[in-house]
Backbone as a printed PyTorch tensor [residue, N CA C, xyz], in Angstrom:
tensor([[[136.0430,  82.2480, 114.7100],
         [134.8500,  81.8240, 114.0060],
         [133.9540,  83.0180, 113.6680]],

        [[133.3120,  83.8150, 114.8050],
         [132.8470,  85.0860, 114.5390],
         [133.5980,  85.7190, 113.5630]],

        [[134.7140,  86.1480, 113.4250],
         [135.4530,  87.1700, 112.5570],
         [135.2760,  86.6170, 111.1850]],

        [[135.1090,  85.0010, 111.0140],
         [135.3110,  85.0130, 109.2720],
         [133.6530,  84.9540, 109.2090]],

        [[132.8370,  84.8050, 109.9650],
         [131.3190,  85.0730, 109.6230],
         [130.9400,  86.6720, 109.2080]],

        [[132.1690,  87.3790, 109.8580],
         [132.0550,  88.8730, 109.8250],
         [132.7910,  88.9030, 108.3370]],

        [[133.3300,  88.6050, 107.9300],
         [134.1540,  88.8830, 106.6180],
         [133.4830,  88.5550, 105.6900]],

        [[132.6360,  87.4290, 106.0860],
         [132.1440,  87.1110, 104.6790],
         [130.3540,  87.7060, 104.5790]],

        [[130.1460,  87.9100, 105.7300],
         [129.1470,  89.2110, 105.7770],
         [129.2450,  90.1640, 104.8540]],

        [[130.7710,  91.0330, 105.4830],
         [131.2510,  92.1780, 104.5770],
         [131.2950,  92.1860, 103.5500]],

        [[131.7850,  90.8080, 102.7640],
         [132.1780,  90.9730, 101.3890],
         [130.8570,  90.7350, 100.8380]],

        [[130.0840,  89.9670, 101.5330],
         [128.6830,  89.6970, 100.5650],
         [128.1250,  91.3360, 100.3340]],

        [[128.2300,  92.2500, 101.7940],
         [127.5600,  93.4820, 101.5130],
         [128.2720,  94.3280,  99.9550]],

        [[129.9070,  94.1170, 100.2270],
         [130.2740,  95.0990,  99.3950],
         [130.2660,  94.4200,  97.5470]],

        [[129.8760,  92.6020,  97.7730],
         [129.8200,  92.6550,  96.0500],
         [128.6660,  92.8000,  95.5250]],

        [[127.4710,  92.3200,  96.4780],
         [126.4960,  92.5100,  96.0330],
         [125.3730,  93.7710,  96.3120]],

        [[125.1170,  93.7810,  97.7280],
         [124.2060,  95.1860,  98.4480],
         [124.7690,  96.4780,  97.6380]],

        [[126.2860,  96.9400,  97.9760],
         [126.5810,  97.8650,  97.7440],
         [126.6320,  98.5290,  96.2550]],

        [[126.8550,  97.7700,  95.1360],
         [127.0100,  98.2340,  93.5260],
         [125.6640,  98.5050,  93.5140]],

        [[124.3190,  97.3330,  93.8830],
         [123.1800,  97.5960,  93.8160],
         [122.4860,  98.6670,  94.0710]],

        [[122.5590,  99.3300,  95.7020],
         [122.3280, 100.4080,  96.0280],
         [122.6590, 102.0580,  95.7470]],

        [[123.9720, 101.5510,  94.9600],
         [124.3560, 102.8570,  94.6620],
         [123.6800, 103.3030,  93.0490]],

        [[123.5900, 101.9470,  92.4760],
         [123.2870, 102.4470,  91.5670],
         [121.6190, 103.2140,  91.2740]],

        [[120.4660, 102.4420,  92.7870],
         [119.5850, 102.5160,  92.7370],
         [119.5640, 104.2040,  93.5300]],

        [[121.0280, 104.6950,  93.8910],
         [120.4900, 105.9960,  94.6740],
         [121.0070, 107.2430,  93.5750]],

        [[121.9510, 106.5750,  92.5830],
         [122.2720, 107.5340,  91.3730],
         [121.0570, 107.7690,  90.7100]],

        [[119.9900, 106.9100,  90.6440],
         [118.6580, 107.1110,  89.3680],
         [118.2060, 108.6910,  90.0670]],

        [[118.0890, 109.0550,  88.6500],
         [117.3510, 110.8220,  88.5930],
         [116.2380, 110.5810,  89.0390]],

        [[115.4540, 109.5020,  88.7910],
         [113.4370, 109.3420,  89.6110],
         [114.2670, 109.3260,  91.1650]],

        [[114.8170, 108.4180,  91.4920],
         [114.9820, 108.1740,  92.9680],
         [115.4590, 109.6450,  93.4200]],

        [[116.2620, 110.7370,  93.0090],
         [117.0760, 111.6250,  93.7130],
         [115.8260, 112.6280,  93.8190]],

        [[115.2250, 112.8110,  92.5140],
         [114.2310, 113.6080,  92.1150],
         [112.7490, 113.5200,  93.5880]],

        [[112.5710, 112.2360,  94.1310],
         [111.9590, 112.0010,  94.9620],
         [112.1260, 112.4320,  96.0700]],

        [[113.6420, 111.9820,  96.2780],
         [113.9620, 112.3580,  97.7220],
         [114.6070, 113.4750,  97.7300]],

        [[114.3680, 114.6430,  97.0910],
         [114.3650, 115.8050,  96.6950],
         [113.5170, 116.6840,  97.2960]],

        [[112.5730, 116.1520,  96.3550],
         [110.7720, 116.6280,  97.1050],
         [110.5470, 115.9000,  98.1880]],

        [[110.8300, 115.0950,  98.7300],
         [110.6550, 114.4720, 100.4910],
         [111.4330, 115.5890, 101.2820]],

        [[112.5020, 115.7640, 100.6910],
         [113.5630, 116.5370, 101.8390],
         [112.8500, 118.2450, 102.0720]],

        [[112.1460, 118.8830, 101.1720],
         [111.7500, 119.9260, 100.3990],
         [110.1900, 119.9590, 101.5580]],

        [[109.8460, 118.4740, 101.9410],
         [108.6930, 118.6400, 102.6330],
         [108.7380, 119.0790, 104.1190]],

        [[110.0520, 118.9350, 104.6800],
         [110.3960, 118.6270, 106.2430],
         [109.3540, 119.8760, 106.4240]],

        [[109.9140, 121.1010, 105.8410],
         [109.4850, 122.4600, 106.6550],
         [108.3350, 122.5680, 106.9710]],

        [[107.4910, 121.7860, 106.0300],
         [105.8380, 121.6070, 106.2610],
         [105.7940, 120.6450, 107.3840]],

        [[106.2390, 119.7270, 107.1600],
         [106.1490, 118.5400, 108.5470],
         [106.3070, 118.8620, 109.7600]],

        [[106.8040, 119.8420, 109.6560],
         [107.6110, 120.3130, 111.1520],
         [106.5220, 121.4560, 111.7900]],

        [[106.1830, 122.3460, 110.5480],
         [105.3350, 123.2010, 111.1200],
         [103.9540, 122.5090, 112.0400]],

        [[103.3880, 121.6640, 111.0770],
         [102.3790, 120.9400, 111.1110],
         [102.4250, 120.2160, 112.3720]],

        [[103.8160, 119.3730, 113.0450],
         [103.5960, 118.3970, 114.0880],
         [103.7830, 119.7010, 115.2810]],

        [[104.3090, 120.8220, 115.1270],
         [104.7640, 121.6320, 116.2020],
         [103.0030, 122.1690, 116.6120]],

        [[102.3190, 122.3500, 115.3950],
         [101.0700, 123.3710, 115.9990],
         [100.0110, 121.7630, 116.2790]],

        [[100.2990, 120.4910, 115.8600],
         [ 99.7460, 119.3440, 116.3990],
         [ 99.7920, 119.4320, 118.1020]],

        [[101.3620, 119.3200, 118.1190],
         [101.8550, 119.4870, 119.9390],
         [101.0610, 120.3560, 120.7710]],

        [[101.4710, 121.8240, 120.0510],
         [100.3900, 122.5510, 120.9350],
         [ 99.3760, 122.3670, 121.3020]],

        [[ 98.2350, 122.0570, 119.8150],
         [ 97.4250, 121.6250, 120.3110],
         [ 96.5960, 120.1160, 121.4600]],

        [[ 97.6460, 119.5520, 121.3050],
         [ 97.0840, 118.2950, 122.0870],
         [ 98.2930, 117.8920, 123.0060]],

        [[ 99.1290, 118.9750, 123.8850],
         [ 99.5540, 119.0380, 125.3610],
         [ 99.0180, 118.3850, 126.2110]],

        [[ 99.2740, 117.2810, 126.9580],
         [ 98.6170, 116.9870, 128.1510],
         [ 98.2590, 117.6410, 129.1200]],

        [[ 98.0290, 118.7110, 129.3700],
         [ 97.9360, 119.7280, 130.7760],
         [ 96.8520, 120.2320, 131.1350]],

        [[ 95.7750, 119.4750, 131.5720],
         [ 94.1420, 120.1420, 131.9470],
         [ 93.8180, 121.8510, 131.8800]],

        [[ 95.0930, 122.3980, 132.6090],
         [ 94.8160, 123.6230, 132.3860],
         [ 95.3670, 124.3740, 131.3140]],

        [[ 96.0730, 124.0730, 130.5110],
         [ 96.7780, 124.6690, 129.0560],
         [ 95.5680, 123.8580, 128.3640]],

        [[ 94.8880, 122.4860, 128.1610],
         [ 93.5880, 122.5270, 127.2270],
         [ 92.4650, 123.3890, 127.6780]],

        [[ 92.4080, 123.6350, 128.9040],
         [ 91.2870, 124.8390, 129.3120],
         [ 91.5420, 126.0560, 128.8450]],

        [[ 92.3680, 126.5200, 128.8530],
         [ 93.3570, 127.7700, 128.0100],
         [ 92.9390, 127.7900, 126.7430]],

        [[ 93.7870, 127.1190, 126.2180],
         [ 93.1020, 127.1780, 124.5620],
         [ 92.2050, 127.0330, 123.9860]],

        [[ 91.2460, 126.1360, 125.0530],
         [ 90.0200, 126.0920, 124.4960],
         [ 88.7810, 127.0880, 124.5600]],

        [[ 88.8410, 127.7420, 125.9720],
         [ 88.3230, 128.5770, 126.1200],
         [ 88.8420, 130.1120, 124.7780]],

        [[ 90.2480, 130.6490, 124.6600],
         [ 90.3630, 131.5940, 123.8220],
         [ 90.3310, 131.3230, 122.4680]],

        [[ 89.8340, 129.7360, 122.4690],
         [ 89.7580, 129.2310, 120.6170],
         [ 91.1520, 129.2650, 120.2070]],

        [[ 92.4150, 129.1950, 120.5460],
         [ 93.6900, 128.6740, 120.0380],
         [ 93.4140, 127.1510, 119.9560]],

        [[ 92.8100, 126.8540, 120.1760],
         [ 92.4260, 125.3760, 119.7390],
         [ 92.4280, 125.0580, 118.4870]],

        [[ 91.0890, 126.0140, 117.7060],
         [ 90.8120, 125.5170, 116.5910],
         [ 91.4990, 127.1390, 116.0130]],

        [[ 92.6040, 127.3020, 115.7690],
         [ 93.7200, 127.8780, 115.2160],
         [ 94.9260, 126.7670, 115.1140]],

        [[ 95.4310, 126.5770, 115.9510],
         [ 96.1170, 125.3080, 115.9310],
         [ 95.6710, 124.1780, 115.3040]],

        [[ 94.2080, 123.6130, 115.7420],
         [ 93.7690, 122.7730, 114.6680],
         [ 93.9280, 122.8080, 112.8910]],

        [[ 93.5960, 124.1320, 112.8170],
         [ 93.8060, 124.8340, 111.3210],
         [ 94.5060, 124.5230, 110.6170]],

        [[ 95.6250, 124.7060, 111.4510],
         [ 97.1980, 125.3450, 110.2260],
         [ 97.4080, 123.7560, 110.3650]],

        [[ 97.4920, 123.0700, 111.5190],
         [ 98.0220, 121.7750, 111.4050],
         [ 96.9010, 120.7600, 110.3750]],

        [[ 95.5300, 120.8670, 110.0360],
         [ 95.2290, 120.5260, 109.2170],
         [ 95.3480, 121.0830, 107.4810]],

        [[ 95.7330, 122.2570, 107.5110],
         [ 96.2140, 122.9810, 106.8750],
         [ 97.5080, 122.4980, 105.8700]],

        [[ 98.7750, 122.2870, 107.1400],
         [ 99.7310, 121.7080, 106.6350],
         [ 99.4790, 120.4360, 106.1430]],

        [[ 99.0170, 119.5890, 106.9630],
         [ 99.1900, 118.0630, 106.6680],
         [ 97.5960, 117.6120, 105.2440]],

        [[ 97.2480, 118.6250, 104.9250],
         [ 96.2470, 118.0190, 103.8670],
         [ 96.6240, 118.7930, 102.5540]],

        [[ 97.6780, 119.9500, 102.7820],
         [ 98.2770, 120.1790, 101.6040],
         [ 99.7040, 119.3830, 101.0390]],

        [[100.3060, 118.6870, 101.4650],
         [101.4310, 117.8900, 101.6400],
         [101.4300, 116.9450, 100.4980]],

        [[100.2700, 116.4780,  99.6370],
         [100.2630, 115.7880,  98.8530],
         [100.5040, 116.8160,  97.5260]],

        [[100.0640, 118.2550,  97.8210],
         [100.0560, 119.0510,  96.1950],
         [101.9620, 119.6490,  96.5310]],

        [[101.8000, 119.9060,  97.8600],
         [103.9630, 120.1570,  97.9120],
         [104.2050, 118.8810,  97.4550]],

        [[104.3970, 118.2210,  98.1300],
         [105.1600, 116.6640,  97.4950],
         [105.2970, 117.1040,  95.6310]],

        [[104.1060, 116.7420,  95.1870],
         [103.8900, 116.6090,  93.5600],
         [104.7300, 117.9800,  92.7340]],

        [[104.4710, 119.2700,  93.5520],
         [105.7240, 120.3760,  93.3810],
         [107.1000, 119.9800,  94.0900]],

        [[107.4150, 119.6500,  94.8020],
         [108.5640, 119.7860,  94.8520],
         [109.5410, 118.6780,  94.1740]],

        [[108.5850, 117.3250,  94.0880],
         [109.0730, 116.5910,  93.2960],
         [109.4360, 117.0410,  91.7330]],

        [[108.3530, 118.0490,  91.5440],
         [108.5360, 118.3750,  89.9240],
         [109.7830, 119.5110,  90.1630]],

        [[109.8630, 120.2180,  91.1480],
         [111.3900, 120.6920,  91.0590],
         [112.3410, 119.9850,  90.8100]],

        [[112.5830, 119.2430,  91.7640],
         [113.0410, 117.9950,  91.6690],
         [113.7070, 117.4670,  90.3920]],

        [[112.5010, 117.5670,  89.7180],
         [113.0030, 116.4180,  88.3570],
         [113.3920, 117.5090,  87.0710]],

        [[112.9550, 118.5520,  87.5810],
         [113.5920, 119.7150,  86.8850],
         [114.7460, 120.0820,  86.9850]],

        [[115.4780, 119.8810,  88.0710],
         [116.9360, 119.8200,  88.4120],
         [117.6860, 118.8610,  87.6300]],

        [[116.8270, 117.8990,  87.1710],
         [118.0350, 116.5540,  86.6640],
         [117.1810, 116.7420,  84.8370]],

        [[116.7670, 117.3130,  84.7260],
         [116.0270, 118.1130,  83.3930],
         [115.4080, 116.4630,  82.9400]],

        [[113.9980, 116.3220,  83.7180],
         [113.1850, 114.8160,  83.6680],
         [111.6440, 115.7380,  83.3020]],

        [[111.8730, 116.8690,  82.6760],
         [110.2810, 117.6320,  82.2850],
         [109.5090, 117.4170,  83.4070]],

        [[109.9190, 117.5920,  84.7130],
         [108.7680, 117.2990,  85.4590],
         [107.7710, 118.6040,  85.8190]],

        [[107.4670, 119.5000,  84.9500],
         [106.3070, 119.8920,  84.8400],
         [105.4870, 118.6380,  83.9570]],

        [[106.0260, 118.4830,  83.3440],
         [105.0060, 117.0480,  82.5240],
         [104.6100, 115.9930,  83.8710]],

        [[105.9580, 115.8110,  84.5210],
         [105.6070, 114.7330,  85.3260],
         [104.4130, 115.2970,  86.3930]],

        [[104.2800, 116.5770,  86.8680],
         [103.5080, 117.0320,  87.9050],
         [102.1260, 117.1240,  87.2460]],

        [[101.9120, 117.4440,  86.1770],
         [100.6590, 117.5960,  85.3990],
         [ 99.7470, 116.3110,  85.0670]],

        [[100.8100, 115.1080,  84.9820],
         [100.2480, 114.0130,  84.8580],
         [ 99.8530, 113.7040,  86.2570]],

        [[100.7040, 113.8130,  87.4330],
         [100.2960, 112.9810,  88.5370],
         [ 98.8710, 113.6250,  89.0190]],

        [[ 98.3860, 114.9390,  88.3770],
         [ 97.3180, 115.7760,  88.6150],
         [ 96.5480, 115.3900,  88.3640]],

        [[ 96.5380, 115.0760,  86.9360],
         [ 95.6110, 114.6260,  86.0020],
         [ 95.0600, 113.1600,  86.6210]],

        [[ 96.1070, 112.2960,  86.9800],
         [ 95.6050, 110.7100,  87.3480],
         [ 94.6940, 111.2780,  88.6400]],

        [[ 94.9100, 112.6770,  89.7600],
         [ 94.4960, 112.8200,  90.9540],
         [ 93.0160, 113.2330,  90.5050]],

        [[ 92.6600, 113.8440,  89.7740],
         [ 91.7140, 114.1840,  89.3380],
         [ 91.5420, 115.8020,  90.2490]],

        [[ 92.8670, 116.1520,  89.9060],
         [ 92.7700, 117.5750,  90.5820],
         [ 92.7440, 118.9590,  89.7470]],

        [[ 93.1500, 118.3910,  88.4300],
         [ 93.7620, 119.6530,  87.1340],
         [ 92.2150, 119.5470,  86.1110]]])
């Protein structure tokens, strides 16, 4: 009984889920996106690593840093990273769409323009 509930699981995934999804992961917007997502890690990473530092549980490592001001150095860069992340995103996405030739300097200029940043 289980096994033909499993089969017909499967086949529902592979006539319907699967043509769907692939076709939704071939689109140049979708690759172009997760392009510039993938393009962001290095920032993400920097950003949660100098987060960690800064907010360690250890009474005497926050007495440490706080006293030599690595506190608000660490605070910095990690606000640093994580409040520039929206202008990488919008570049790397426009790499991105430059790879699949989608003019995304047009596309980055517009998303500027709607930000009210250009």
């Amino acid at each position: 009984m289980d096994e033909t509930k499993d089969n017909a699981f499967m086949r529902f995934l592979n006539e319907k889920l699967v043509p769907f999804s692939t076709k939704v992961a071939q689109n140049k917007y979708i690759q172009s996106i997760g392009q510039g997502s993938m393009g962001l890690m290095a920032i993400i990473l920097v950003g949660s690593i100098f987060n960690l530092f800064n907010t360690f549980p250890i009474e005497a490592y926050q007495g440490f840093i706080t006293s030599t001001g690595l506190s608000d150095v660490f605070n910095a860069i990690y606000n640093a990273a994580m409040n520039f992340m929206g202008l990488f995103m919008v570049a790397s996405v426009a790499r991105g769409a430059d790879d699949h030739r989608l003019h995304g300097h047009r596309l980055s200029c517009k998303t500027l323009d709607q930000k009210g940043l250009r």
